[in-house]
C-alpha positions in Angstrom: 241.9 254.1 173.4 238.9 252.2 172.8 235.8 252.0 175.0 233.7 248.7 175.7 230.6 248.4 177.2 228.3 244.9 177.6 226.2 243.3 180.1 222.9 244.6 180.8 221.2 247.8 179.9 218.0 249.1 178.2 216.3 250.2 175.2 214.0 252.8 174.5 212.5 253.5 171.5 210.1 256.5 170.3 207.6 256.0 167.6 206.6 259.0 166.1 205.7 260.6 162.5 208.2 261.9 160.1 206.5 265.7 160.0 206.4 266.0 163.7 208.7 269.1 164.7 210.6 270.5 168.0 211.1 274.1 168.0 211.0 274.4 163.8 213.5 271.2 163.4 212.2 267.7 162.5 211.7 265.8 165.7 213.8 262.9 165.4 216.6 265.4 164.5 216.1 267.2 168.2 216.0 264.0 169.8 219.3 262.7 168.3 221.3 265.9 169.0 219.9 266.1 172.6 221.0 262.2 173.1 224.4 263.2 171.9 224.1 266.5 174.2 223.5 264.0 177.3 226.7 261.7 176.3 224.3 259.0 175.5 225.7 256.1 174.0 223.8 256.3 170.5 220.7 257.1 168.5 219.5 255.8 165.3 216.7 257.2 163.3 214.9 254.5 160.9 211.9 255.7 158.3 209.6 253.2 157.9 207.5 251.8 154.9 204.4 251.8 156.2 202.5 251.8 159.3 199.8 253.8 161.5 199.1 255.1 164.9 196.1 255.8 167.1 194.3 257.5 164.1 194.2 254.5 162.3 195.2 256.2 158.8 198.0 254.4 157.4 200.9 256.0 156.1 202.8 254.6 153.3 205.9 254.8 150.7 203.7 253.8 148.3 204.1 255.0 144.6 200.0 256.3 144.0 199.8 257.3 147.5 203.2 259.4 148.7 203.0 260.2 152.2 204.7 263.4 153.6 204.4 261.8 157.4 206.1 258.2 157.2 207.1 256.8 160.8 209.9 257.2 162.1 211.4 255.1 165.1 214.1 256.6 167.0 216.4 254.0 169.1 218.8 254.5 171.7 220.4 251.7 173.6 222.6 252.9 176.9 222.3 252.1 180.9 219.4 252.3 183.0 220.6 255.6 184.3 221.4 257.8 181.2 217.7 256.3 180.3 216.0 257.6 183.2 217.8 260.5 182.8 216.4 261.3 179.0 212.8 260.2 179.7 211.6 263.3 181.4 213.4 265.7 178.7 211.8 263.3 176.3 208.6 264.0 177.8 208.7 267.8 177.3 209.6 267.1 173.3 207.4 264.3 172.1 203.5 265.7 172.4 202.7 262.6 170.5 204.0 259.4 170.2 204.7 256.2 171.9 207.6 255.4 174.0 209.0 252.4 175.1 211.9 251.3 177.3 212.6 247.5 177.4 216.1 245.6 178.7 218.7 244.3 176.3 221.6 242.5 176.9 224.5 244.2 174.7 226.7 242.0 173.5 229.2 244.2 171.6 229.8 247.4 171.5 232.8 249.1 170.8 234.5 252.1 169.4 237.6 254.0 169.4 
C-alpha cells in the first residue's frame, strides 16, 4: 500500500563539517541512522563545495587546496512533532554546528 503525506510540516536542517564524529562514526552518518531509528520520514546528507563557519576558514573542493572537512548539510523534512521530538537527541550529538527548523509546505510525497 502506498503512504501519502502533504500539507504543512517543517524542516530542519544541520550544518556541520564533514570530519565531525559521534561515538567514532562520521556525524551525519549518526544522525541519519537515528532519524530512521525515530521513524522519521527522511534524511539526506549533501557535501558541499565550499563554504565556512564561525571560524571564518573556508573550506573547499578545490584542486591546490583539498580539504579533509567539507560541509555537510543534513535535511530532514517530517511534522512538527517527530521534529520536536529529534531536537533534543540532536542536541546531545551535534557539539558544533548550526541548526535550523523552518515550515514547508510538502507537496508530494509518496512511497510504497
Amino acid at each position: 500500500m502506498a503512504a501519502k503525506i502533504s500539507g504543512q510540516a517543517q524542516r530542519l536542517r544541520i550544518f556541520i563539517g564533514e570530519s565531525d564524529h559521534y561515538h567514532h562514526k562520521p556525524l551525519y552518518h549518526a544522525i541519519v541512522l537515528k532519524a530512521r531509528e525515530m521513524g522519521m520520514a527522511g534524511a539526506t546528507v549533501m557535501r558541499a563545495f565550499e563554504g565556512f563557519g564561525p571560524s571564518s576558514r573556508i573550506h573547499t573542493q578545490n584542486l591546490l587546496d583539498l580539504s579533509r572537512d567539507l560541509p555537510v548539510v543534513i535535511e530532514i523534512v517530517d511534522s512538527e512533532e517527530y521534529i520536536n521530538r529529534f531536537l533534543p537527541i540532536l542536541d546531545t550529538m551535534v557539539s558544533a554546528g548550526l541548526v535550523t527548523v523552518d515550515p514547508v509546505t510538502i507537496y508530494k510525497y509518496t512511497h510504497t
